[in-house]
mmCIF file of the C-alpha atoms, coordinates in Angstrom:
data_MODEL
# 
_entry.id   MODEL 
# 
loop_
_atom_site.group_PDB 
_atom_site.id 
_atom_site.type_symbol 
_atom_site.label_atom_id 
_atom_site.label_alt_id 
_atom_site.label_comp_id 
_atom_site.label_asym_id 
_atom_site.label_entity_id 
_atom_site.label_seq_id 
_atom_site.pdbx_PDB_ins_code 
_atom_site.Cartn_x 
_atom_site.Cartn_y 
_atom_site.Cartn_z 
_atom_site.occupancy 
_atom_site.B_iso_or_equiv 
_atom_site.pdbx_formal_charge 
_atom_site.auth_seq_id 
_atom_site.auth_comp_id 
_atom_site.auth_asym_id 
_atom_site.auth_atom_id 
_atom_site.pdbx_PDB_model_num 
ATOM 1   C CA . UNK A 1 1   ? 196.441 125.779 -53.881 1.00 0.00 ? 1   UNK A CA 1 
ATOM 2   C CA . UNK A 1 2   ? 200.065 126.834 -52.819 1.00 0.00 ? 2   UNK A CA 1 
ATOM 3   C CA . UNK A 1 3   ? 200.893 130.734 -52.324 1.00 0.00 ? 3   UNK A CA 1 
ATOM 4   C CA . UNK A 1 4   ? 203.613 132.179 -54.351 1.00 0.00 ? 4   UNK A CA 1 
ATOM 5   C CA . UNK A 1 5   ? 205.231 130.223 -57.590 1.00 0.00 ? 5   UNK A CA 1 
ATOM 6   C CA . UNK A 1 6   ? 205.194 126.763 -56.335 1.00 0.00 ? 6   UNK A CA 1 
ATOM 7   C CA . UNK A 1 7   ? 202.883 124.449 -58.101 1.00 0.00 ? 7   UNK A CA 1 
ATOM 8   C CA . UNK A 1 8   ? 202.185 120.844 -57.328 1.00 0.00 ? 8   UNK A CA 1 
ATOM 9   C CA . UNK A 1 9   ? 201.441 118.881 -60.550 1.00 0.00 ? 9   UNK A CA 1 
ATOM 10  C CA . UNK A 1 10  ? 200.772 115.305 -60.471 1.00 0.00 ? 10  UNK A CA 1 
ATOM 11  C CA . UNK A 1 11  ? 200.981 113.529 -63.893 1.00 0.00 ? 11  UNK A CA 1 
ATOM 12  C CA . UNK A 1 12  ? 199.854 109.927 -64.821 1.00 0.00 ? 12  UNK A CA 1 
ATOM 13  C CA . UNK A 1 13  ? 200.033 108.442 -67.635 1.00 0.00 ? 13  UNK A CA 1 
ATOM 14  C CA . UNK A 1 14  ? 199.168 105.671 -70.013 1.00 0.00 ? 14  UNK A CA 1 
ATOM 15  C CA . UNK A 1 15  ? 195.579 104.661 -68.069 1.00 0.00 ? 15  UNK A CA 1 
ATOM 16  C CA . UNK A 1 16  ? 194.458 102.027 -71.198 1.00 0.00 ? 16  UNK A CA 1 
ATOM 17  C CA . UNK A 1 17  ? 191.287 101.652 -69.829 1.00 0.00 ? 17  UNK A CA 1 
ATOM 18  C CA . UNK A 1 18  ? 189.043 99.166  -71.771 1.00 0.00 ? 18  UNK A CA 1 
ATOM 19  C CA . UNK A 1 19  ? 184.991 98.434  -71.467 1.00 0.00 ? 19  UNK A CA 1 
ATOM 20  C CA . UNK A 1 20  ? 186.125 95.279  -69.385 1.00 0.00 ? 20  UNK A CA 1 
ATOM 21  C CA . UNK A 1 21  ? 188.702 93.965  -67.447 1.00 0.00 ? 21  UNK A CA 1 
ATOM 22  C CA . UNK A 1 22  ? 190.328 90.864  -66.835 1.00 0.00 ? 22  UNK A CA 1 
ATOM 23  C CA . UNK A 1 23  ? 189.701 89.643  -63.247 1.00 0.00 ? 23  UNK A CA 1 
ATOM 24  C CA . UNK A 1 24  ? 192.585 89.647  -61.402 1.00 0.00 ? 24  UNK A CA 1 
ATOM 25  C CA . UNK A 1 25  ? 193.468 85.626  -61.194 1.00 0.00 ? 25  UNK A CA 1 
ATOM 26  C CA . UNK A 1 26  ? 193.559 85.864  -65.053 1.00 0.00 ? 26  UNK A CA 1 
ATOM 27  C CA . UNK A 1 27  ? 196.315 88.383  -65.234 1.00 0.00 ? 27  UNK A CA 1 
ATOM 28  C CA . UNK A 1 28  ? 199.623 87.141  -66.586 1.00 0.00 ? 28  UNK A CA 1 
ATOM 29  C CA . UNK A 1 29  ? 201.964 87.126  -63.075 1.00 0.00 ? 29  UNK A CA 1 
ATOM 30  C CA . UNK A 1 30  ? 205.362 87.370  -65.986 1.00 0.00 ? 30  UNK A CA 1 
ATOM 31  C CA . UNK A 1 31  ? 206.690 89.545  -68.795 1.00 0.00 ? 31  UNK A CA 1 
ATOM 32  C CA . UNK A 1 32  ? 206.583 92.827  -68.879 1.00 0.00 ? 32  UNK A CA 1 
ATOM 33  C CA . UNK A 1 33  ? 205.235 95.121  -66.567 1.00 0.00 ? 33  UNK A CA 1 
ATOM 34  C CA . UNK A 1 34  ? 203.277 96.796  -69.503 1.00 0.00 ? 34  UNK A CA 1 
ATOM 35  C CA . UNK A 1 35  ? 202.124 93.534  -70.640 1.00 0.00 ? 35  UNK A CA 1 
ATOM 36  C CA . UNK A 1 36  ? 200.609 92.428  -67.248 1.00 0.00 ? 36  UNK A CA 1 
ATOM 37  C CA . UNK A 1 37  ? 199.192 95.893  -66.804 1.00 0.00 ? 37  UNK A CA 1 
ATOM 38  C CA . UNK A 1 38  ? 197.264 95.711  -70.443 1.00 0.00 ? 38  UNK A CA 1 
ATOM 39  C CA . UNK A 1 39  ? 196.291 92.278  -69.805 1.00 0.00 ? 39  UNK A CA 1 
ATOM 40  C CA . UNK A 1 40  ? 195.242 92.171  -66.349 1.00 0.00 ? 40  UNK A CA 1 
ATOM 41  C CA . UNK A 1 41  ? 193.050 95.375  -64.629 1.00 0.00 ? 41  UNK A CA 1 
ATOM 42  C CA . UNK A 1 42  ? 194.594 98.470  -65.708 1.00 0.00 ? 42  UNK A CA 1 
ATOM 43  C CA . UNK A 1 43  ? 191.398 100.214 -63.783 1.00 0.00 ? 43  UNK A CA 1 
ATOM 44  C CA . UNK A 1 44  ? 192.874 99.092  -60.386 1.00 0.00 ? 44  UNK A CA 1 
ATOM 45  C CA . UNK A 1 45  ? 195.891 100.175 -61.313 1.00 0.00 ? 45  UNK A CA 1 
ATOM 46  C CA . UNK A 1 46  ? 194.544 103.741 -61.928 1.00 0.00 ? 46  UNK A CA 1 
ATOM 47  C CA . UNK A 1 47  ? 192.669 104.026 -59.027 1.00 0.00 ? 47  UNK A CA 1 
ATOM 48  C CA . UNK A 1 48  ? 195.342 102.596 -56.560 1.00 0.00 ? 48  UNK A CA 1 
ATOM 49  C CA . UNK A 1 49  ? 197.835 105.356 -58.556 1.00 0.00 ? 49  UNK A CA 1 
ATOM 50  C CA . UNK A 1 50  ? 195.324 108.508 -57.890 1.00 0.00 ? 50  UNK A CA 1 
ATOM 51  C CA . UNK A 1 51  ? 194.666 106.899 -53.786 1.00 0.00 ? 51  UNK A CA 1 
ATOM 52  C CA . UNK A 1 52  ? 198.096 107.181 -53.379 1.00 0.00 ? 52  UNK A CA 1 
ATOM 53  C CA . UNK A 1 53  ? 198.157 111.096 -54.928 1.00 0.00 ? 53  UNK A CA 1 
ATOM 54  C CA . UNK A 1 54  ? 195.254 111.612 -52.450 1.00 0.00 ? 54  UNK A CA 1 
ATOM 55  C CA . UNK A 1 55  ? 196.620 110.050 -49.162 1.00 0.00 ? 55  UNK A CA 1 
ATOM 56  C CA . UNK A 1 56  ? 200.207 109.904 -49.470 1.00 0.00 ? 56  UNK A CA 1 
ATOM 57  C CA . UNK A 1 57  ? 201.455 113.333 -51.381 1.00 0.00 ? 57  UNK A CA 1 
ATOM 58  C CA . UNK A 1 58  ? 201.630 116.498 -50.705 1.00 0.00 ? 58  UNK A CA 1 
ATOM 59  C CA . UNK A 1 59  ? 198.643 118.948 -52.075 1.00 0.00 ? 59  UNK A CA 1 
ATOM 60  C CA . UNK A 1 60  ? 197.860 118.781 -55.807 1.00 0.00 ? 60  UNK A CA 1 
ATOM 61  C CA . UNK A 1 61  ? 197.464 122.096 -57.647 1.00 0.00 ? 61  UNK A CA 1 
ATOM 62  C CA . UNK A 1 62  ? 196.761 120.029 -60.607 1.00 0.00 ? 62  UNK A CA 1 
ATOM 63  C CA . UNK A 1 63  ? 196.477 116.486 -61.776 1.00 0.00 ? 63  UNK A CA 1 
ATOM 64  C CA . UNK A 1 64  ? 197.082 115.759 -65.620 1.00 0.00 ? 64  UNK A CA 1 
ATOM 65  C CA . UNK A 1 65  ? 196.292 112.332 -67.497 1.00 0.00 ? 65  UNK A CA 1 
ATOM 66  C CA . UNK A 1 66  ? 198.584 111.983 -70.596 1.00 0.00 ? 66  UNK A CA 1 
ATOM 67  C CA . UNK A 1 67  ? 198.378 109.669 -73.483 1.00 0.00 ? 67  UNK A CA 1 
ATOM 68  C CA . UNK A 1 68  ? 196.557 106.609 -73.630 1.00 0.00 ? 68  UNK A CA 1 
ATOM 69  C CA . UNK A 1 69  ? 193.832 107.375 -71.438 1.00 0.00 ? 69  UNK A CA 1 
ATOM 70  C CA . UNK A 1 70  ? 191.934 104.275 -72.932 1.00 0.00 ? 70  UNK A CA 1 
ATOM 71  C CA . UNK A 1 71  ? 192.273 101.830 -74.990 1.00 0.00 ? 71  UNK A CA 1 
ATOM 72  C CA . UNK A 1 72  ? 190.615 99.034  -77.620 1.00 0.00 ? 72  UNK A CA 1 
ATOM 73  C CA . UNK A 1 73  ? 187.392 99.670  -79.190 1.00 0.00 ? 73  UNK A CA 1 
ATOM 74  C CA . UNK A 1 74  ? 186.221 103.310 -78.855 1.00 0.00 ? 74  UNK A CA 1 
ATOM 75  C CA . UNK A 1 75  ? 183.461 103.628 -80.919 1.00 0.00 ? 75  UNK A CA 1 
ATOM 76  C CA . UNK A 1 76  ? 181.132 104.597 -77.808 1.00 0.00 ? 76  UNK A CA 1 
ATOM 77  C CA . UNK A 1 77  ? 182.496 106.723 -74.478 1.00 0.00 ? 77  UNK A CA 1 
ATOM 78  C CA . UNK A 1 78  ? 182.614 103.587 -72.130 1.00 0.00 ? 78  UNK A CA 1 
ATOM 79  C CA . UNK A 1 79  ? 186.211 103.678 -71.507 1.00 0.00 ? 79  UNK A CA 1 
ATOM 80  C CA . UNK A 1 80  ? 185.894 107.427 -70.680 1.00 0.00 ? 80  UNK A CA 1 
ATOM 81  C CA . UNK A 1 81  ? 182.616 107.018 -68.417 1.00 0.00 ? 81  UNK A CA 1 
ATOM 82  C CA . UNK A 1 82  ? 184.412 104.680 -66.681 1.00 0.00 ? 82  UNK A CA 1 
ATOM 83  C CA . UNK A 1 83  ? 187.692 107.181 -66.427 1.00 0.00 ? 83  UNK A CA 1 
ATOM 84  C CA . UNK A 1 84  ? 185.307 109.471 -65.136 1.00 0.00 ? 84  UNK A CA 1 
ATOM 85  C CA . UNK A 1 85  ? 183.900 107.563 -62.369 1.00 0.00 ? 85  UNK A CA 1 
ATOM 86  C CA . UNK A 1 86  ? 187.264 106.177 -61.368 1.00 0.00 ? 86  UNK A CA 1 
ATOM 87  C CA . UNK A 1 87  ? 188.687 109.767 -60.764 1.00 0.00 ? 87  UNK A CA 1 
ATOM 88  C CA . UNK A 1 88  ? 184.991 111.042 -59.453 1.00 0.00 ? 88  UNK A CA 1 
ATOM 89  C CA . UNK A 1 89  ? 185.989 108.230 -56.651 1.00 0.00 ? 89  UNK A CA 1 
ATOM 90  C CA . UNK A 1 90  ? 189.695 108.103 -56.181 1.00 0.00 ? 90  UNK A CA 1 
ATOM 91  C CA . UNK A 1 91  ? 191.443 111.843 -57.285 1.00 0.00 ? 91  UNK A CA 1 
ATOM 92  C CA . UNK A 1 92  ? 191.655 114.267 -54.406 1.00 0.00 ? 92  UNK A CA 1 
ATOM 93  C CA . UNK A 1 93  ? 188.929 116.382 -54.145 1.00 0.00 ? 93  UNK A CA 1 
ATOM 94  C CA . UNK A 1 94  ? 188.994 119.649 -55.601 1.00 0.00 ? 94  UNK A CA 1 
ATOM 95  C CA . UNK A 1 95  ? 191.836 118.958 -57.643 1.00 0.00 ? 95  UNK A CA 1 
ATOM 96  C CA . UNK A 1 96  ? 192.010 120.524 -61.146 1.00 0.00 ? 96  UNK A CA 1 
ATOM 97  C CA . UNK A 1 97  ? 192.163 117.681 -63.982 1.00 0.00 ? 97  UNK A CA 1 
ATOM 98  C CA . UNK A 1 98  ? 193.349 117.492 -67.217 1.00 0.00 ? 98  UNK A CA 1 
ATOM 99  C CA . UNK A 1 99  ? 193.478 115.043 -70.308 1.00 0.00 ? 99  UNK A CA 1 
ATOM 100 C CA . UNK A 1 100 ? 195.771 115.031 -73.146 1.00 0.00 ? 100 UNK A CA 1 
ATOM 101 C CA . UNK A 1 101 ? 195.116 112.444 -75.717 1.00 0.00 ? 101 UNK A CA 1 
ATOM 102 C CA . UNK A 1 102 ? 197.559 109.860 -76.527 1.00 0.00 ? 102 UNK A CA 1 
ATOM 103 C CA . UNK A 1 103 ? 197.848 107.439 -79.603 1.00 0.00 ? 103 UNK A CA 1 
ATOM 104 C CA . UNK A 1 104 ? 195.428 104.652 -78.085 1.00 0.00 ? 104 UNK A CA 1 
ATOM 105 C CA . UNK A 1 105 ? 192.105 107.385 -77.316 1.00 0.00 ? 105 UNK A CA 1 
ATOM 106 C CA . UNK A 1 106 ? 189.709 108.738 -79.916 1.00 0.00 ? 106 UNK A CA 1 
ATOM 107 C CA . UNK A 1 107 ? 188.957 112.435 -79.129 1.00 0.00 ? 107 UNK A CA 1 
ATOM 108 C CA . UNK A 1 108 ? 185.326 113.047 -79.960 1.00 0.00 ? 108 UNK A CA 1 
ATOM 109 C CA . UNK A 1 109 ? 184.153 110.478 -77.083 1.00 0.00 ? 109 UNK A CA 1 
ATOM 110 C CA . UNK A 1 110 ? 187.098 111.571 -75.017 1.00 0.00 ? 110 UNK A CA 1 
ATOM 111 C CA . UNK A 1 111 ? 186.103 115.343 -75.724 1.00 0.00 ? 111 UNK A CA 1 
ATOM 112 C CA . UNK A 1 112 ? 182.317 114.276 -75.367 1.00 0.00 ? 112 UNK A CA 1 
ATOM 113 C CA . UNK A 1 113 ? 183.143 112.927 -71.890 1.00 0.00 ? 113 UNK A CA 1 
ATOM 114 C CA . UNK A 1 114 ? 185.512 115.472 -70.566 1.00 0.00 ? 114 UNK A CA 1 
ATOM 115 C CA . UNK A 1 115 ? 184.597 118.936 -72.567 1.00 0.00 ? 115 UNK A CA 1 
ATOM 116 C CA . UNK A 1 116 ? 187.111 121.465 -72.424 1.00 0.00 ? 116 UNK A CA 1 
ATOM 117 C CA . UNK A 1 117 ? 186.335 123.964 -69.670 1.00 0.00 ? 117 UNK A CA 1 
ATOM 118 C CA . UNK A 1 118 ? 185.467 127.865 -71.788 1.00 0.00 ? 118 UNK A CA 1 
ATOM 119 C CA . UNK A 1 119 ? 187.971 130.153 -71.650 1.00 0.00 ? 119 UNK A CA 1 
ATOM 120 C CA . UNK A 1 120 ? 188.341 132.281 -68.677 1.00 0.00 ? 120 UNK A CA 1 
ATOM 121 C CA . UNK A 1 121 ? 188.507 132.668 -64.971 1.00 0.00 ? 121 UNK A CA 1 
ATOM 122 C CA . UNK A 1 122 ? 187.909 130.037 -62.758 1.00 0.00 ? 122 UNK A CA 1 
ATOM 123 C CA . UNK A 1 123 ? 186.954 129.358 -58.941 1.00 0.00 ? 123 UNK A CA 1 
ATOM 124 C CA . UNK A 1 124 ? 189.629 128.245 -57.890 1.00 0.00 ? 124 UNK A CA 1 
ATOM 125 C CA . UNK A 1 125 ? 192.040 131.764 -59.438 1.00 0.00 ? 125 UNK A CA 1 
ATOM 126 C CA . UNK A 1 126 ? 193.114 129.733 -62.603 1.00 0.00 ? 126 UNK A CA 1 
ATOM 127 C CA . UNK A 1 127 ? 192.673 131.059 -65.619 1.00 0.00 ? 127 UNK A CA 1 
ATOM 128 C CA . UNK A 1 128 ? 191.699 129.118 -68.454 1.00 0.00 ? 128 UNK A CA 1 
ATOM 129 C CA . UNK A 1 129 ? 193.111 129.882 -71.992 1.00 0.00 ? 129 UNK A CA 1 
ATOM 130 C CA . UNK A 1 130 ? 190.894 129.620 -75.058 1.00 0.00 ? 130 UNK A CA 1 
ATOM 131 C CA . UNK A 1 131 ? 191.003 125.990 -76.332 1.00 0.00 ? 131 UNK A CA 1 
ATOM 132 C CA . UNK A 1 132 ? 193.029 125.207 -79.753 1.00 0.00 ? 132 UNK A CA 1 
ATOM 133 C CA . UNK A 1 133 ? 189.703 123.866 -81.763 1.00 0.00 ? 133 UNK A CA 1 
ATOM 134 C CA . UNK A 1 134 ? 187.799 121.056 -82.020 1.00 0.00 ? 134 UNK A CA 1 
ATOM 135 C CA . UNK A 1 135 ? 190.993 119.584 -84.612 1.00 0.00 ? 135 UNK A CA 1 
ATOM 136 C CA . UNK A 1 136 ? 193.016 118.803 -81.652 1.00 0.00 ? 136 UNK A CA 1 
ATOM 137 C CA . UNK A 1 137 ? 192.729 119.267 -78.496 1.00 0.00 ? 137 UNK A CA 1 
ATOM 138 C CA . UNK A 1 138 ? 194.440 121.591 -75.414 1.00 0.00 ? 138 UNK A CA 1 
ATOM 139 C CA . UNK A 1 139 ? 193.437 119.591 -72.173 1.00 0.00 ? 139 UNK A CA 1 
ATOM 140 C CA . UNK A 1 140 ? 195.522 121.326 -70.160 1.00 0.00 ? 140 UNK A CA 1 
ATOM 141 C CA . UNK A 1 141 ? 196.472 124.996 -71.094 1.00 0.00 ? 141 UNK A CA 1 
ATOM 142 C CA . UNK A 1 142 ? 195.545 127.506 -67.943 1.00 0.00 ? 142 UNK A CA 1 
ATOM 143 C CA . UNK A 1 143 ? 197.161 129.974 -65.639 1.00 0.00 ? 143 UNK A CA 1 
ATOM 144 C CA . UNK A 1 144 ? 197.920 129.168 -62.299 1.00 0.00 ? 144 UNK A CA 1 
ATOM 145 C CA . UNK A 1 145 ? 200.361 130.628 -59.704 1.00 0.00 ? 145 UNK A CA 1 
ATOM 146 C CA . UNK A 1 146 ? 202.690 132.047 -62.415 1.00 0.00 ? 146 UNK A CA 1 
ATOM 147 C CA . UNK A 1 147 ? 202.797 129.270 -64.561 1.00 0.00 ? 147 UNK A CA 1 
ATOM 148 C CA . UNK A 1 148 ? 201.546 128.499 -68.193 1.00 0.00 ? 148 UNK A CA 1 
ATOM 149 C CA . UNK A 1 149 ? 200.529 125.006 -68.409 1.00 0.00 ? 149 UNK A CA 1 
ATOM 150 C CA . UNK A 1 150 ? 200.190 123.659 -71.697 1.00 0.00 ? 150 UNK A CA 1 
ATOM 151 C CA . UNK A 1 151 ? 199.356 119.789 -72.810 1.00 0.00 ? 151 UNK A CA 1 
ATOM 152 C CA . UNK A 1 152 ? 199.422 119.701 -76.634 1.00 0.00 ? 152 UNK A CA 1 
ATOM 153 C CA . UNK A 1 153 ? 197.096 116.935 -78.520 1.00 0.00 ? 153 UNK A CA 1 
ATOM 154 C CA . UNK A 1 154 ? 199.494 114.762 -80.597 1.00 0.00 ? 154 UNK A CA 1 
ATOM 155 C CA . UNK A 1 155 ? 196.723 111.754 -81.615 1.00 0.00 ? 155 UNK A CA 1 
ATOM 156 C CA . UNK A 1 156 ? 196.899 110.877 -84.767 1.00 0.00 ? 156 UNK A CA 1 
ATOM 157 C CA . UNK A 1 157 ? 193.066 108.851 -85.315 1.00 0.00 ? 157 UNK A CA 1 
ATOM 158 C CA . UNK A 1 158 ? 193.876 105.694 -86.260 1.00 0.00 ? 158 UNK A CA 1 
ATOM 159 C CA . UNK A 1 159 ? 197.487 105.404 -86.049 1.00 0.00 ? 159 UNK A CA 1 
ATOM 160 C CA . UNK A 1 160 ? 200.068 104.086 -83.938 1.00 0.00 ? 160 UNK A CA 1 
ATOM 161 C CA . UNK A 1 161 ? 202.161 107.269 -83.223 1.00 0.00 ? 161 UNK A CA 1 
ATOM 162 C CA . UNK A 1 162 ? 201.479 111.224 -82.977 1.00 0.00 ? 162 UNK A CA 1 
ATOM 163 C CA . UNK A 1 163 ? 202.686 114.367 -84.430 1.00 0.00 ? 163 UNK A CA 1 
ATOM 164 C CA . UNK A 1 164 ? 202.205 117.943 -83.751 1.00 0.00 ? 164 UNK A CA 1 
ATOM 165 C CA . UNK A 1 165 ? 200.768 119.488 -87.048 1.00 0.00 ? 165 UNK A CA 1 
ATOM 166 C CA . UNK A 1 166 ? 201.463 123.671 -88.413 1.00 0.00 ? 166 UNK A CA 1 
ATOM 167 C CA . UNK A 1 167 ? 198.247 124.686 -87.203 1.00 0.00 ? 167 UNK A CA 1 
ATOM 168 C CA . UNK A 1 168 ? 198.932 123.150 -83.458 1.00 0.00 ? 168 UNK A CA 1 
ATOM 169 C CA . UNK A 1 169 ? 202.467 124.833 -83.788 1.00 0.00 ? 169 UNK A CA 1 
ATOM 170 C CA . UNK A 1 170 ? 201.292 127.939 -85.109 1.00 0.00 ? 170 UNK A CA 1 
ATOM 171 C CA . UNK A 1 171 ? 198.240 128.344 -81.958 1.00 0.00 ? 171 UNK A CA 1 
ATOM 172 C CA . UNK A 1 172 ? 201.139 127.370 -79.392 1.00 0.00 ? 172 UNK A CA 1 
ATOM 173 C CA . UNK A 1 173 ? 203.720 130.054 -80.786 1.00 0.00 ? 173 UNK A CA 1 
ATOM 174 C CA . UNK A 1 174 ? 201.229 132.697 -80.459 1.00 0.00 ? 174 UNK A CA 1 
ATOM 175 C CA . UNK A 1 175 ? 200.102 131.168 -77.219 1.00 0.00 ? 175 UNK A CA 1 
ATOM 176 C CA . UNK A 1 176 ? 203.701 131.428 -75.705 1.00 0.00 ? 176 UNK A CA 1 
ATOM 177 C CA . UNK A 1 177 ? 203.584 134.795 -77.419 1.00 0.00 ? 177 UNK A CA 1 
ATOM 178 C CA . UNK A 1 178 ? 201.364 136.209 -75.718 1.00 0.00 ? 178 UNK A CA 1 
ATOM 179 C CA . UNK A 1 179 ? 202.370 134.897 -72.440 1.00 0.00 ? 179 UNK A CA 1 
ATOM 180 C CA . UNK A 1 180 ? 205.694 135.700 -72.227 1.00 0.00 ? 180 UNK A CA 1 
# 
C-alpha cells in the first residue's frame, strides 16, 4: 500500500460474464467492440484486463469491478463463481476488491458470492464502513490512506437502467457527514 495520500485504484468495468462462452473461432471478428466482446469470451477478456493490472502497472491499493459484472440468466451464482475464480487466478495478490452492481447482475447471488466484508478494521490498515443494507448494496465504501471510497448500488432488478433511491441518498449524506 503507498505511504502518505496517494492511492492506486484500478477500476474495470462491464465484465458480462455468462455460464458459457463462445469459443473463440465463433466470435464475430466486426461491429462493435461491445458486440464482439458480448458475443465472443468476455472471460478472456477479464482475465487478460486484471494480468495486465498485475504485470504491467504500478501497485494497486485497490481494484474495483463496476456495473455489469455478469450477465444473462442469473437465477443461480455461476456467473459470480466463475468471477471469483477468474480474479482468485489473475488479480494481483493481496489486492483489496470491490463490486458494485450494475444493471445486467442480480445482487442476492452477487452478494451470496462476494459478502460484504463487516464493518471495521482491516489487515491491511483499511477501515471498512458499515454496509448500506441488504436493499442495495455498498461494495466499496472503506478508509484507506486518507481517502473515502464509496461505490453506490444503482441496480434496478429487472430493468434496463439504475437509479439511486432516498434511502441510498439519505445513508450516503450522513456517510459523507460523518467523514468530512
Amino acid at each position: 500500500m503507498h505511504s502518505g495520500m496517494q492511492m492506486q485504484i484500478v477500476q474495470l468495468t462491464d465484465s458480462h460474464l455468462r455460464e458459457h462462452e463462445a469459443p473463440h473461432h465463433l466470435a464475430p471478428a466486426e461491429g462493435p467492440p461491445d458486440a464482439r466482446h458480448l458475443a465472443g469470451h468476455p472471460g478472456a477478456t477479464l482475465a487478460a484486463c486484471l494480468r495486465h493490472v498485475r504485470e504491467r502497472l504500478p501497485p494497486t491499493d485497490l481494484l474495483v469491478l463496476s456495473g455489469d459484472n455478469a450477465h444473462g440468466d442469473l437465477e443461480g451464482a455461476t456467473p459470480y463463481g466463475r468471477l471469483r475464480e477468474t480474479l482468485q487466478g489473475e488479480a494481483p495478490s493481496g489486492v483489496p476488491i470491490s463490486l458494485v452492481p450494475g444493471n445486467h447482475d442480480a445482487r442476492a447471488p452477487l452478494r451470496a458470492t462476494f459478502p460484504p466484508p463487516p464493518p471495521g478494521p482491516l489487515a491491511d490498515g483499511r477501515r471498512q464502513l458499515p454496509d448500506a443494507g441488504p436493499d442495495f448494496a455498498t461494495f466499496a465504501t472503506l478508509e484507506s490512506c486518507g481517502w473515502l471510497v464509496i461505490g453506490m448500488d444503482t441496480l434496478k432488478e429487472g430493468e434496463g437502467y439504475g437509479a439511486l433511491g432516498s434511502a441510498q441518498l439519505r445513508w450516503l449524506a450522513a456517510t459523507l457527514q460523518a467523514h468530512p
